[in-house]
VEXDREN-2710 file (C-alpha; in Angstrom, 1 decimal):
% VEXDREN-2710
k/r/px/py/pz
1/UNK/-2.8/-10.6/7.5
2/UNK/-5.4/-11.4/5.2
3/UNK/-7.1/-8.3/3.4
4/UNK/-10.4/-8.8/5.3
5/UNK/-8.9/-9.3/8.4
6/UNK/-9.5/-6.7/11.2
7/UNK/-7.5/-4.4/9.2
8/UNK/-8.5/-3.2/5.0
9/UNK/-7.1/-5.1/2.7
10/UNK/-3.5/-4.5/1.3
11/UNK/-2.3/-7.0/-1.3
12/UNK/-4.6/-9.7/-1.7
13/UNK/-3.2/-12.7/0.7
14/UNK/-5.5/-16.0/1.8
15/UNK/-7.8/-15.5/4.9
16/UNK/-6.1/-15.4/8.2
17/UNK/-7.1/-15.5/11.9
18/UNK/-4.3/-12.7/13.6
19/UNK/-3.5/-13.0/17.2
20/UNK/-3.2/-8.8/17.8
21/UNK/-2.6/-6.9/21.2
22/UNK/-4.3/-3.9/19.0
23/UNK/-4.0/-0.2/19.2
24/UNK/-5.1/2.9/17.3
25/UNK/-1.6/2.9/16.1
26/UNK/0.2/0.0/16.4
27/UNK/-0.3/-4.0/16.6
28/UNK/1.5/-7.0/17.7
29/UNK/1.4/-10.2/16.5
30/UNK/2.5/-13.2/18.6
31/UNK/3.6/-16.1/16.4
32/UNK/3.6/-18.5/19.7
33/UNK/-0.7/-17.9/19.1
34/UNK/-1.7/-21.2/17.5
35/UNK/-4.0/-19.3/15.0
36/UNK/-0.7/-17.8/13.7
37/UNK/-0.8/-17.8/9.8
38/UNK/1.4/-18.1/7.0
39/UNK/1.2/-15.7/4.1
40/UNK/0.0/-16.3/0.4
41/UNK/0.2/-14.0/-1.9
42/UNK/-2.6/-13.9/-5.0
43/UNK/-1.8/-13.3/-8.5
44/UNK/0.2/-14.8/-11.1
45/UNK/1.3/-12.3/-13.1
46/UNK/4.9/-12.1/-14.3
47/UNK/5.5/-9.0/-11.8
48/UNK/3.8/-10.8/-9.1
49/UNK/6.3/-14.1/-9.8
50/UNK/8.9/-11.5/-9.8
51/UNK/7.8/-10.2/-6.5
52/UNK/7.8/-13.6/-5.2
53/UNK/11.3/-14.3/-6.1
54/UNK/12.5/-10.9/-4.5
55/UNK/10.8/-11.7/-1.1
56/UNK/12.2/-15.4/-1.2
57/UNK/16.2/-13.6/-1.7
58/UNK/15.2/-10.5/0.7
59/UNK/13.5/-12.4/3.7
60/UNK/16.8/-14.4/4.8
61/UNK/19.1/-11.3/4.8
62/UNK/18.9/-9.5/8.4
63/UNK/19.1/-5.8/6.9
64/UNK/17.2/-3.1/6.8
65/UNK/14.1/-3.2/3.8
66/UNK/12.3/-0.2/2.7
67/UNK/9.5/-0.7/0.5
68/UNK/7.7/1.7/-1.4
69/UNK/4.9/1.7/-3.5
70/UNK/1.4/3.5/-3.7
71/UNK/-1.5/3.4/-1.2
72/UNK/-3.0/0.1/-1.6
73/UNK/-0.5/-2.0/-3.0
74/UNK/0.2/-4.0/-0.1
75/UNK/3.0/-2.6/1.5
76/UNK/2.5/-4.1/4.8
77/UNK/1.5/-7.5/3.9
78/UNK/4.8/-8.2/2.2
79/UNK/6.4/-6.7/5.2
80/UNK/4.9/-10.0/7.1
81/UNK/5.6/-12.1/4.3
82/UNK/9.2/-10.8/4.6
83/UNK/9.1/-12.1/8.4
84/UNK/7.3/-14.9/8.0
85/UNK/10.1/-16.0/5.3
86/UNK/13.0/-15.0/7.9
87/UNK/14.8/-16.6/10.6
88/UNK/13.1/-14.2/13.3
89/UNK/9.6/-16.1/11.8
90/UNK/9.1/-17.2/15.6
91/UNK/9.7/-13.7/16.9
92/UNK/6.9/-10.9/17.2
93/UNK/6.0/-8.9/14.2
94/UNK/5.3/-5.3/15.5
95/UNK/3.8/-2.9/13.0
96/UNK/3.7/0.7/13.8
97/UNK/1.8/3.2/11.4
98/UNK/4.0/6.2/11.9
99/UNK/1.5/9.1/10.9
100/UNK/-1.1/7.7/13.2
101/UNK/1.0/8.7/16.2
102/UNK/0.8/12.1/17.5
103/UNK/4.4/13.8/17.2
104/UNK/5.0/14.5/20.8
105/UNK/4.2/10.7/21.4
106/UNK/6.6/9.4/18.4
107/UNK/9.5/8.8/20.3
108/UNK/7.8/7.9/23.8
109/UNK/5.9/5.1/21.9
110/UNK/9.3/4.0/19.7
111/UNK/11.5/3.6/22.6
112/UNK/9.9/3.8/25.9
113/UNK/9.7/6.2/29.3
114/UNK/10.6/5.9/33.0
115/UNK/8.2/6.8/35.1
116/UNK/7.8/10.5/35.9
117/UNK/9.8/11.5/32.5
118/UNK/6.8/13.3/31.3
119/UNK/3.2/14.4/32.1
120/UNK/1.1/11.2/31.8
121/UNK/3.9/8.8/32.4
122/UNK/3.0/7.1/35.8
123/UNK/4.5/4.0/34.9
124/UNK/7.6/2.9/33.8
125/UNK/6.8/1.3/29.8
126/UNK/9.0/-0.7/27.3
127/UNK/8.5/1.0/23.7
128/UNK/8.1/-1.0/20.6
129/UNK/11.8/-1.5/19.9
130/UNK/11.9/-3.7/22.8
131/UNK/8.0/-5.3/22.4
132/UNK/10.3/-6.5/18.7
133/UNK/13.4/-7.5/20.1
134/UNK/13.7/-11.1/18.8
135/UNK/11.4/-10.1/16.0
136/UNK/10.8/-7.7/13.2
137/UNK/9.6/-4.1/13.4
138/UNK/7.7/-2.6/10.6
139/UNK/7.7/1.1/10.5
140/UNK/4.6/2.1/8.2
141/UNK/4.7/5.8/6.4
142/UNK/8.4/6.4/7.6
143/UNK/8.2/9.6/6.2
144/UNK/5.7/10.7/9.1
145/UNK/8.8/11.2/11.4
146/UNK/10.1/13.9/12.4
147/UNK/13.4/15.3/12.3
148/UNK/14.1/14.2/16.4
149/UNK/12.9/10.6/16.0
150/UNK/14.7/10.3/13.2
151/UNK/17.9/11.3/14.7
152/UNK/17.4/8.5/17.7
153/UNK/16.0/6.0/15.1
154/UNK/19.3/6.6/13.7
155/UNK/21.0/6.1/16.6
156/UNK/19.5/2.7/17.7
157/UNK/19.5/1.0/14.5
158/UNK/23.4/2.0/14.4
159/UNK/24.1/1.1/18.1
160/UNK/21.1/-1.6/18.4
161/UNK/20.6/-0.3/21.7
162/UNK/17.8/2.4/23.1
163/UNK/17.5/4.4/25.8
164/UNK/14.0/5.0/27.4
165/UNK/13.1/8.9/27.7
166/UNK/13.6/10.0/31.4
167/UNK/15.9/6.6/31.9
168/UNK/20.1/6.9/32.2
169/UNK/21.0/3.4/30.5
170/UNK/20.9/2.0/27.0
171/UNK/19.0/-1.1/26.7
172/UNK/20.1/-4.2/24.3
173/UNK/17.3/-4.7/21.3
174/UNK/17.6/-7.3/18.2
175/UNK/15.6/-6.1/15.9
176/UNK/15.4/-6.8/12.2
177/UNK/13.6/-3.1/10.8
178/UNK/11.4/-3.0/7.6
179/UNK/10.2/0.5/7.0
180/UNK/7.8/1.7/3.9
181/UNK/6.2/4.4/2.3
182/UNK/4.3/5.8/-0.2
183/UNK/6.1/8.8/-1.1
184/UNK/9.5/9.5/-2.7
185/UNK/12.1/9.7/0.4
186/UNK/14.8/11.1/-2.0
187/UNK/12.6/13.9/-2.9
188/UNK/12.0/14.2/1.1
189/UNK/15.4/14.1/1.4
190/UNK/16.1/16.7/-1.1
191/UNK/13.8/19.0/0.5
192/UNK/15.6/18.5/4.3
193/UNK/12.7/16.9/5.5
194/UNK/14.6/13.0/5.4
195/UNK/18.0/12.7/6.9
196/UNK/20.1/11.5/4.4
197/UNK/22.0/9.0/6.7
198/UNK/18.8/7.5/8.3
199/UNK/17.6/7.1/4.4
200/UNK/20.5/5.1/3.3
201/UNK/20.5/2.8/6.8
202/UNK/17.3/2.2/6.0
203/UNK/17.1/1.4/2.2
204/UNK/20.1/-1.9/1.9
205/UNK/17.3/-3.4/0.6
206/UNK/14.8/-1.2/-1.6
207/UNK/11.4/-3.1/-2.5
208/UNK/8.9/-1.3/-4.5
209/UNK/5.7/-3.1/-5.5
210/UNK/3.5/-3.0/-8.4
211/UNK/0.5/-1.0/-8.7
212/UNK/-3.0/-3.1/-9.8
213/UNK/-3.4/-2.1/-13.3
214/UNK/0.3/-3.7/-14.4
215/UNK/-1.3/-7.1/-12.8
216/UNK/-3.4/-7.8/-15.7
217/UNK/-5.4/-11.3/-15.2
218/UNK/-4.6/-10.9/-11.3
219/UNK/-7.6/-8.2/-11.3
220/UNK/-10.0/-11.3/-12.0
221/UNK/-8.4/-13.9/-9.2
222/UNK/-9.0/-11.4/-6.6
223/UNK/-12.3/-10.3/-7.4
224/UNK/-12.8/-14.3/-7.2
225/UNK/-10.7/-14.8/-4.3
226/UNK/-12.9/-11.7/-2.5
227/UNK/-16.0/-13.0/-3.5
228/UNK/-15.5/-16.6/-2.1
229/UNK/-14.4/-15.2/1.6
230/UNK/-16.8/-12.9/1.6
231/UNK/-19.6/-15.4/0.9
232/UNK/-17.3/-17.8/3.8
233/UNK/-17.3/-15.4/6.3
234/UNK/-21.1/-14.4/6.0
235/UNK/-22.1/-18.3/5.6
236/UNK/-24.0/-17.6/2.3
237/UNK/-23.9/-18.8/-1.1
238/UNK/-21.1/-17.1/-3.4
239/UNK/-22.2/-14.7/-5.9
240/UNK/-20.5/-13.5/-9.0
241/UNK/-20.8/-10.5/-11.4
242/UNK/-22.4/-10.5/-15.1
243/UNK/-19.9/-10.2/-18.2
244/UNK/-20.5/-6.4/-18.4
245/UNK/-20.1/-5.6/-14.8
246/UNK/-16.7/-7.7/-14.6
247/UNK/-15.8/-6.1/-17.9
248/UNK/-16.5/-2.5/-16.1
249/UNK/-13.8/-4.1/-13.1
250/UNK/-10.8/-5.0/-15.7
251/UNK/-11.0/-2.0/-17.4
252/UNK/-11.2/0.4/-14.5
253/UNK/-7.4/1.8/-13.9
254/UNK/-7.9/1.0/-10.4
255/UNK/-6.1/3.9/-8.3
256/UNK/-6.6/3.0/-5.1
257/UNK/-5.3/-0.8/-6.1
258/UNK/-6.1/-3.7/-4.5
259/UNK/-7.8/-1.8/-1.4
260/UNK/-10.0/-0.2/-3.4
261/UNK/-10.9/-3.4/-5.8
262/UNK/-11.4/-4.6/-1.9
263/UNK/-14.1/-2.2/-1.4
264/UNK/-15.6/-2.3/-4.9
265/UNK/-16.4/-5.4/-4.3
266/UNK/-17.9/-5.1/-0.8
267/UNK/-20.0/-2.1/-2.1
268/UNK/-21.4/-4.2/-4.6
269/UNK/-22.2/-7.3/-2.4
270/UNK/-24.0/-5.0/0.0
271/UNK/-26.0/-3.0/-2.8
272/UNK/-26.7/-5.8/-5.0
273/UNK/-30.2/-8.1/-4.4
274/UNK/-29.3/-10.3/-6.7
275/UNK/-27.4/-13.7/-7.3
276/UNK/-25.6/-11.8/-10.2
277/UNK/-24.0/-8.1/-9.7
278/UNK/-24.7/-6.1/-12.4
279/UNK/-23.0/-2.8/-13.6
280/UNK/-25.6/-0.9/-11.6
281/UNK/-23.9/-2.8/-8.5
282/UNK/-21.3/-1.2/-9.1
283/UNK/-19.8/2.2/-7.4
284/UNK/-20.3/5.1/-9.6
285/UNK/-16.8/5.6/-10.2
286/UNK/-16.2/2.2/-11.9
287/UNK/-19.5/1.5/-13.6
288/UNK/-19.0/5.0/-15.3
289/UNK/-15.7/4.0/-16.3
290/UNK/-14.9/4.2/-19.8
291/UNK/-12.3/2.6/-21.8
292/UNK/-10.2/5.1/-23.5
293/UNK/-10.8/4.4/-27.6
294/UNK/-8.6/3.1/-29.6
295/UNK/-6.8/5.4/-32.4
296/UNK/-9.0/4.7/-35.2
297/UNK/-12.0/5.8/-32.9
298/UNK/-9.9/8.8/-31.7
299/UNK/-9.7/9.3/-35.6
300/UNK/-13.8/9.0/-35.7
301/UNK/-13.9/11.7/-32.9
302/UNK/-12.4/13.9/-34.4
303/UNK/-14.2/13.7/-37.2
304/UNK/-17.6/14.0/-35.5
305/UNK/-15.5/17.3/-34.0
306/UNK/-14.9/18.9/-37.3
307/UNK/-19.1/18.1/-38.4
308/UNK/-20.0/19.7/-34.4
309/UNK/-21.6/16.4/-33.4
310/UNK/-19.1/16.3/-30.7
311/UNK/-18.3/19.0/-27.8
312/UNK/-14.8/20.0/-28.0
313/UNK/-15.2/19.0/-24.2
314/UNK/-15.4/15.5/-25.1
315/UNK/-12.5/15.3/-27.3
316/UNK/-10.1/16.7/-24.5
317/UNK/-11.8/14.1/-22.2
318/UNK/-10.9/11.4/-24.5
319/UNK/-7.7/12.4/-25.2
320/UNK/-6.8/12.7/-21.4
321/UNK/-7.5/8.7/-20.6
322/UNK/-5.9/7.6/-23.9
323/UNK/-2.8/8.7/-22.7
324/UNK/-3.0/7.8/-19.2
325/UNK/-4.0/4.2/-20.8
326/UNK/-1.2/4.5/-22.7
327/UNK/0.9/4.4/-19.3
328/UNK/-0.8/1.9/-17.7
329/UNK/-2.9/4.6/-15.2
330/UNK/0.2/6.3/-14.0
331/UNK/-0.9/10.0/-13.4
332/UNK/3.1/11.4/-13.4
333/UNK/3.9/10.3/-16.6
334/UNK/0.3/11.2/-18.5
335/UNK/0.7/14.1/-16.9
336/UNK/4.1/14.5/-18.2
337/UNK/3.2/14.0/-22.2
338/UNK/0.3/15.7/-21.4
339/UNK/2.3/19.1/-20.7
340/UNK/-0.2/19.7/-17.6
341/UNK/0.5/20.0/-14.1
342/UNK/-0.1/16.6/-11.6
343/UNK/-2.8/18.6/-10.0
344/UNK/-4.9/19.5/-12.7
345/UNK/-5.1/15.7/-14.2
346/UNK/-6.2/14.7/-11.2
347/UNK/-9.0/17.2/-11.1
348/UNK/-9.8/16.6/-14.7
349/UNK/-10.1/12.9/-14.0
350/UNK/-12.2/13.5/-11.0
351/UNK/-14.3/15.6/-13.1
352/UNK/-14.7/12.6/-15.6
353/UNK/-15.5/10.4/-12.4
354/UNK/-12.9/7.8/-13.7
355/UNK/-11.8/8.1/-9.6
356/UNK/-13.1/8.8/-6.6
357/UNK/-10.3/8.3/-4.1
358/UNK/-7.8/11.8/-3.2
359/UNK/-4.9/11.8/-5.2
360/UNK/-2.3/9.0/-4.7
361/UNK/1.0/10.3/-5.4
362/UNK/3.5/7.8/-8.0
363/UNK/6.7/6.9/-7.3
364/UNK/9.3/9.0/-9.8
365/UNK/11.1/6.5/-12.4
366/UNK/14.4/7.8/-10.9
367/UNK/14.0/6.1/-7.6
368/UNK/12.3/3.1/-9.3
369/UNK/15.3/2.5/-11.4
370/UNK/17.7/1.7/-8.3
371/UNK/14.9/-0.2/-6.3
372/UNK/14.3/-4.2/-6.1
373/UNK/11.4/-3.6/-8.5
374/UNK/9.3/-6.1/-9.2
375/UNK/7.9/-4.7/-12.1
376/UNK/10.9/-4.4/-13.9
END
């Protein structure tokens, strides 16, 4: 579970040693393995603390969680932490990403086929729902289903029973279900790409997490924390970045969250040659990062504007990341007082290299406001 486990990093949790029966898709984790670990979450911000709390009144309740948030945030790591805080903590946790599983596998690989039921099938083989029974099953990117498995995902979480495809009986499962996603599910419901039923059995308990750049002084304990495992798991001595390069790091709006500080700091470990990372160390996208000025340099701007000193290029650009600072990096609402379409502030900012990952889509302050939030 820990972000430089097998898998990329999701949250920022201390190092762990996972006990995985691993596919491209899918994972087990067997708690009976005596290199099971227990979660920790890193930060102590007040959203972080607040997250904290929320996991600590969610994790003994046996219904469904849907968490949301954007790519990076950690999504699946509180999912553990979730189980690991339950009453099924000795049962498996199975985690499924969704999207990674071809659509005419979905429900094969969910519930399970008899032998002959399908081209391919030559042996009779217990899906996931069963592999969890006892445990907890953690559907990632929920919204990669399709309108079938959602209809017998319905089905079993209602009945707590499934019936393998090609078989003629229903088979008993206890299961607790945490699902998650990084899109808005009302909006996919909207649209008649959700079903509405399987969207409410699923959300009795709505978790959405916060993005890096509300964190504040939790940017600087993981970039210590990553450092220090890093230097542990390489058996070297630990390195740390100058002033101005960790200046460059709590500045940056940080998009891609704590997966992305993650590989920032990895980059710079691998580019760097010496015992302090400079700016240079740096990915592009970061050490070419510029705070947004403050309104009595916007002021000066202009100014340099009206003597043509300045492009009227640059004062656009400026203007763009003050707003977006003044949201905290969320695109949907700078793009909102900007009176500009998501699309084109994303290509703006890519143009000013303030990010290099695609587009990560926010969550809309209307599903937000009837979530667990931790950053409310």
């Amino acid at each position: 579970m820990s972000p430089l486990a097998a898998a990329p990093a999701k949250l920022g949790f201390s190092p762990t040693d996972e006990s995985t029966t691993e596919r491209n898709h899918w994972s087990i984790r067997d708690p009976s393995n005596p290199e099971a670990d227990e979660s920790k979450l890193i930060g102590q911000s007040p959203v972080m603390q607040k997250l904290l709390s929320v996991i600590g009144r969610v994790a003994p309740n046996d219904s469904s969680v849907l968490i949301t948030g954007a790519t990076g945030t950690g999504k699946e790591l509180v999912a553990r932490a979730i189980h690991d805080q339950s009453p099924r903590r000795d049962g498996r946790f199975v985690d499924v990403n969704c999207s990674a599983i071809p659509e005419t596998l979905i429900e094969a690989e969910l519930f399970g086929h008899q032998r002959g039921s399908f081209t391919g099938a030559l042996a009779n083989n217990c899906g996931l729902f069963e592999k969890a029974s006892g445990g907890t099953l953690f559907l990632d990117e929920i919204d990669a289903l399709n309108l079938s498995a959602q209809a017998k995902l319905l089905r079993v979480l209602q009945e707590r029973t499934v019936r393998r495809i090609g078989a003629r009986t229903n088979i008993a499962v206890d299961v607790r279900v945490i699902s998650a996603t990084n899109c808005d599910l009302a909006q996919e419901v909207a649209a008649g790409r959700f079903r509405p039923d399987l969207y409410y059995r699923l959300r009795v308990l709505p978790l959405h997490l916060p993005e890096l750049c509300t964190r504040g002084n939790d940017i600087e304990l993981l970039i210590a924390y990553f450092l220090r495992l890093k230097a542990e798991h390489q058996g070297v001595a630990q390195r740390r970045f100058t002033p101005e390069a960790m200046r460059a790091l709590t500045e940056y709006p940080w998009p891609g969250n704590v997966r992305e500080l993650e590989n920032a700091v990895a980059y710079a470990l691998a580019i760097g040659t010496e015992e302090q990372l400079g700016l240079a160390d740096l990915p592009m996208e970061i050490s070419t990062n510029r705070t947004p000025p403050a309104a009595t340099d916007f002021r000066d701007v202009l100014q340099a504007y009206m003597n043509e000193t300045v492009p009227l290029a640059e004062i656009e650009k400026r203007y763009i990341l003050s707003v977006l600072q003044q949201f905290g990096g969320n695109q949907v609402r700078a793009a909102a007082a900007l009176g500009i379409d998501r699309s084109k502030l994303y290509r703006r900012l890519k143009q000013y290299g303030v990010m290099a990952v695609r587009f990560l889509q926010e969550e809309q302050d209307g599903l937000q406001l009837r979530t667990w939030s931790a950053d409310q």
